[in-house]
C-alpha positions in Angstrom: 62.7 25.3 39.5 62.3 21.8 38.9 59.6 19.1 39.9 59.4 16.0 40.9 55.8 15.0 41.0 54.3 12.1 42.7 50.5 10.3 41.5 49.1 6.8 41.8 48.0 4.4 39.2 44.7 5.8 38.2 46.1 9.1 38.6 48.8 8.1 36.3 46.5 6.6 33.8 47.6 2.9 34.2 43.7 2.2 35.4 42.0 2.0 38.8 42.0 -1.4 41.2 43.1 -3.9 38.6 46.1 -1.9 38.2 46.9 -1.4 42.0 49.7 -3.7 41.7 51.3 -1.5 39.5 55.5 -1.5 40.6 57.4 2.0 41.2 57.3 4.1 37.7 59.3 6.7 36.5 57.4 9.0 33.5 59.4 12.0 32.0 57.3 14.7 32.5 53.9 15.9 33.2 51.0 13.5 33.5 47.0 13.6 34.4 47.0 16.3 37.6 50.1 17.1 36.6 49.3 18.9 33.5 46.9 21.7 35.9 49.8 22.6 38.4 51.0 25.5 35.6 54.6 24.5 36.4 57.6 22.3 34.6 57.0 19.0 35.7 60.5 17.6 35.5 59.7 13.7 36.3 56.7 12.2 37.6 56.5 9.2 39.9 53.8 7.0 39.8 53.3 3.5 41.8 49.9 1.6 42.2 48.4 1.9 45.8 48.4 -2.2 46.9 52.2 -2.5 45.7 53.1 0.0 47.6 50.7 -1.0 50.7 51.9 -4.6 50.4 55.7 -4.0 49.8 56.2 -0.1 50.9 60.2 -1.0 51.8 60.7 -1.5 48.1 58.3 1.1 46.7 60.3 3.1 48.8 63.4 2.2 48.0 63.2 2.7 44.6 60.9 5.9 44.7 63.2 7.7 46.7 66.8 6.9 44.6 65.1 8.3 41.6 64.3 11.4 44.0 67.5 11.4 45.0 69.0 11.5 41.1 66.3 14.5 40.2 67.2 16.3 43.2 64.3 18.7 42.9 63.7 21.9 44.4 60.1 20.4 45.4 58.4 17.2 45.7 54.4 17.7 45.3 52.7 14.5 46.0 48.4 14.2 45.0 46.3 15.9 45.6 44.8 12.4 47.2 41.4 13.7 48.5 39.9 11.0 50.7 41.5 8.3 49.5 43.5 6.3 52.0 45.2 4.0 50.4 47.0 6.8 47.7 47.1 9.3 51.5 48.9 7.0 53.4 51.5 6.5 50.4 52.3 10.1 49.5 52.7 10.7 53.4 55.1 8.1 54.0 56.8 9.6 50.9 56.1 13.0 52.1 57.5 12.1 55.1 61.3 10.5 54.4 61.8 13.0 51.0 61.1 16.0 53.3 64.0 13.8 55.6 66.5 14.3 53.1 66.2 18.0 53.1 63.2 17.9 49.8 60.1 20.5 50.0 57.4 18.8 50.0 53.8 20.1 49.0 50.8 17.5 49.3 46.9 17.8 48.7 44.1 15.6 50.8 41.5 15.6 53.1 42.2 16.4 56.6 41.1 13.0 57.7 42.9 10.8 55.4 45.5 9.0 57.2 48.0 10.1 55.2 48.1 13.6 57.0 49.2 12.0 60.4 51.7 9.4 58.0 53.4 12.6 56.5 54.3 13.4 60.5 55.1 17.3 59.6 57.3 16.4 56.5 54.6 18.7 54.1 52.5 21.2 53.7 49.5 19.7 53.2 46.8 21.9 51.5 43.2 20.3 52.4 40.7 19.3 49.9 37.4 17.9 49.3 36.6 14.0 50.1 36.6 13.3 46.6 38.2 14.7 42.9 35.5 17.3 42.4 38.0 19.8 44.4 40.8 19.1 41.9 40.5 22.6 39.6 40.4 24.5 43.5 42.9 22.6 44.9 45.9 22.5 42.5 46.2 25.8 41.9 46.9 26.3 45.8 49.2 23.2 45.8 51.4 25.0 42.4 51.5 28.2 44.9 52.9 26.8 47.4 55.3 25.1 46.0 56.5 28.0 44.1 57.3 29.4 47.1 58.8 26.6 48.7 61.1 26.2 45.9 62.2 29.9 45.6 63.3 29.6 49.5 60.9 31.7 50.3 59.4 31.4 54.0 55.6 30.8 54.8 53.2 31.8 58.0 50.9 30.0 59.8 49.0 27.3 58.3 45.8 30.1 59.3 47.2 32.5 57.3 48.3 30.2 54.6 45.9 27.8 54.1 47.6 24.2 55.1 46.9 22.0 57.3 48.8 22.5 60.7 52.2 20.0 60.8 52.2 19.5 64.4 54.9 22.6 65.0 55.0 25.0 68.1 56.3 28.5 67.7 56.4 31.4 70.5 55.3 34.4 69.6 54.0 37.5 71.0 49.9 38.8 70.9 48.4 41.6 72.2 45.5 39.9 74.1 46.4 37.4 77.3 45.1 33.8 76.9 41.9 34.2 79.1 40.9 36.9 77.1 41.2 35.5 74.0 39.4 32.0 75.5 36.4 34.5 76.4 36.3 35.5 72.9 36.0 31.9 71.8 32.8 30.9 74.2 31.4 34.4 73.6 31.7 33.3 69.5 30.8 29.5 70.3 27.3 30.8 72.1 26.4 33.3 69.2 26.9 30.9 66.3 29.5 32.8 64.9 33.2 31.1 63.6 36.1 30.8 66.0 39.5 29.2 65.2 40.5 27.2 68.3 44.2 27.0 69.6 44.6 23.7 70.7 45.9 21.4 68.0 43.5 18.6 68.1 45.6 14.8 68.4 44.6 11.4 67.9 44.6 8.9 70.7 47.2 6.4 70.6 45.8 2.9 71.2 48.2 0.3 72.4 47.8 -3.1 71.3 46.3 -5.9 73.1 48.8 -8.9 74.3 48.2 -11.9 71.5 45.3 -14.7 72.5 46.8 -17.4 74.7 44.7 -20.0 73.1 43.1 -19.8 69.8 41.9 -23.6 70.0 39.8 -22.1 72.8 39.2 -18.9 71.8 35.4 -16.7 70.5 36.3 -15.3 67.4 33.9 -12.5 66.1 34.5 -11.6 62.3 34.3 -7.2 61.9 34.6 -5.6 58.7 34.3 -2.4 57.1 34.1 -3.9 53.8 30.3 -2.8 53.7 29.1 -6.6 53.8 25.0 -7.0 54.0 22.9 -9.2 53.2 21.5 -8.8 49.5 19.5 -6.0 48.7 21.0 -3.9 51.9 17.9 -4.2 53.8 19.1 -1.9 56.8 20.3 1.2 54.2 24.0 0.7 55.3 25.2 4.0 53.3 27.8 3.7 51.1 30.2 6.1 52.1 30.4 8.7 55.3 28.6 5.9 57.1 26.6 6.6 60.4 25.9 3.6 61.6 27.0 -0.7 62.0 25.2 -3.4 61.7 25.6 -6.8 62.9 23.5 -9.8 61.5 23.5 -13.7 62.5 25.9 -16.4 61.4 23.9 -19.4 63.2 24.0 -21.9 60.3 25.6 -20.0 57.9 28.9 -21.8 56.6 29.9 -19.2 53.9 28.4 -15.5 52.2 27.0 -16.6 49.1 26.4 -14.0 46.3 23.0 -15.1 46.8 22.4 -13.5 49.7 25.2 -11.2 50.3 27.1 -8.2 48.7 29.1 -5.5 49.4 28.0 -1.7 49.1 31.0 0.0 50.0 32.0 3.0 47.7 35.5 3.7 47.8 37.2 0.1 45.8 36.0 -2.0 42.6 33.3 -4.5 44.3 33.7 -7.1 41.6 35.7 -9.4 43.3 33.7 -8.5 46.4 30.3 -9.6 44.7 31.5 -12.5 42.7 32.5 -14.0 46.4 32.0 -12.0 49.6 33.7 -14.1 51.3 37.0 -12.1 50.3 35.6 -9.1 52.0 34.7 -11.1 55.2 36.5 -14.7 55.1 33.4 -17.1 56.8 34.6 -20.0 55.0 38.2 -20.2 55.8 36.9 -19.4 58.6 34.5 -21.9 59.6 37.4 -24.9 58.3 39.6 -23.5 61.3 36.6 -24.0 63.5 36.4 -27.9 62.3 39.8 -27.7 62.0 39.8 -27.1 65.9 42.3 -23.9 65.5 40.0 -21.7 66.7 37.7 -22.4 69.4 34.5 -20.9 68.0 33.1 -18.3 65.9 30.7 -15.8 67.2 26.8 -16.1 66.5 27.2 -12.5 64.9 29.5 -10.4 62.5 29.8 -6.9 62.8 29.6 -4.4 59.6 30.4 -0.9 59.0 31.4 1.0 55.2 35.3 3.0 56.4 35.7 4.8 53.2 35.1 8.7 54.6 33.8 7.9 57.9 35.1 10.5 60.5 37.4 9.4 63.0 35.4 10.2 65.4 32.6 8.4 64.2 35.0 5.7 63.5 36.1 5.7 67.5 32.3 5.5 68.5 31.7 2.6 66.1 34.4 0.8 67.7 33.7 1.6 71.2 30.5 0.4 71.3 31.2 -2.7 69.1 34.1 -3.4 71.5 31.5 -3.2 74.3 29.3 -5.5 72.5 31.7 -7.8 72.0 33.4 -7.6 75.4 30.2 -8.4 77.3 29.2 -11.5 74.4 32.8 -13.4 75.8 35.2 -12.7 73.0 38.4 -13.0 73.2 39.5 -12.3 69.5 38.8 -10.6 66.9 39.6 -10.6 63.2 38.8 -7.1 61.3 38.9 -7.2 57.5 39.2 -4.3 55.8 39.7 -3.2 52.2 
């Protein structure tokens, strides 16, 4: 049986943001997670989580050949928990290694983006929102891909514990539909647990068409950078957040670290705090305004902290932002993010 496993920087131990740059690494071997699977890590990949955001063609690239020269009888990526950034990479990588015919066995939260980037490629056991889960979760993860590797075959992801992968199979029950729906309301109305059969999707949101003018154009700045004034007056919470704010930009030119920080919990906030106006650009901002590039910027900017919100409290906040927005004349929008 041999493993090709795949980790991030801090995962790897090359450090945590200042080493997200880190290129496409190839370590002989088992390293941090690695080391509690129980199995005979052959090679583990590593690559930091802005290189590959910024340049995921390459990371690709070069990630995949050295999968390709291992060919391994399984490919377990994580366990990424919340994190989106380290999701999103070890589903795209989930996605194309499971392409070529590799197993695949990955580990994060059922909201992380990464789950709908892996498109069905893996078996995706869920975990926790943060690293706390790890001594649960990579045992499960080591199972699997056991199992995987020995050709075995697996049931559904009820009976074994993954996330669903977005697969239909017909098979026969003893109970018709309506009863079984019965069953469910009768459970829903006492309280007691029910496992629904209808795969739960995402919506799809189409772009809008580009701004005709920008010269002429509102601009309202929206982040999710977890941008406040200094001290956090309104409790924005650092993680899992329940709520936006918005506050006024009437004669301000540019976020001084003065008066405003950053309280998000998911990145380093050094850089954030030193200047927040890399979390929320005002400045540049406000030189395309004299410039005449833009046409205006809007007399408020919108706030939210993204790392663990639901999505569905993620759609809300931007439904009734958008409404805000929408009614206050803008035409464009510019959402930073981290």
């Amino acid at each position: 049986m041999k493993v090709v496993h795949y980790l991030n920087q801090f995962f790897a131990g090359f450090g945590a943001e200042e080493a997200a740059r880190t290129e496409p690494v190839r370590i002989e071997g088992a390293v941090g997670p690695g080391r509690g699977l129980g199995l005979d890590v052959a090679v583990t990949l590593a690559c930091g989580d802005d290189f590959f955001a910024a340049h995921e063609d390459a990371a690709l690239a070069r990630l995949l050949g050295w999968i390709d020269d291992e060919r391994p009888d399984v490919l377990i990526c994580g366990p990424a928990f919340g994190a989106g950034r380290y999701g999103y990479a070890c589903g795209v990588l989930a996605r194309e290694a499971s392409r070529r015919g590799v197993p695949v066995v990955a580990g994060m939260h059922g909201e992380n983006p990464g789950v709908i980037a892996a498109e069905g490629g893996a078996y995706i056991i869920p975990t926790p929102t943060s690293v706390t889960g790890m001594r649960e979760v990579l045992p499960r993860m080591a199972d699997l891909a056991r199992r995987l590797a020995a050709g075995g075959s697996l049931g559904s992801p009820q009976e074994e514990g993954y996330l669903p992968r977005g697969l239909r199979r017909n098979v026969f029950v003893e109970r018709s539909a309506a009863a079984r729906a019965i069953d469910m309301v009768i459970a829903k109305l006492a309280g007691e647990p029910f496992v629904s059969e209808v795969e739960v999707a995402f919506d799809r949101v189409q772009p809008p068409p580009p701004v005709a003018d920008l010269s002429n154009a509102l601009l309202a700045l929206v982040s999710e950078a977890g941008c406040v004034p200094r001290g956090n007056p309104d409790r924005l919470p650092t993680r899992r957040s329940h709520m936006w704010l918005r506050y006024p930009l009437e004669g301000v030119r540019s976020f001084s670290p003065d008066s405003y920080e950053t309280v998000h919990g998911g990145f380093d906030r050094t850089n954030g705090l030193a200047d927040p106006n890399r979390l929320v650009p005002l400045d540049v901002v406000r030189v395309l305004e004299e410039e005449g590039r833009i046409g205006r910027v809007h007399e408020w900017f919108y706030t939210t902290t993204g790392v663990d919100t639901p999505v569905a409290v993620a759609a809300r906040f931007g439904q009734e932002i958008g409404a805000e927005l929408r009614t206050s004349g803008v035409e464009a929008v510019l959402l930073t993010g981290t």
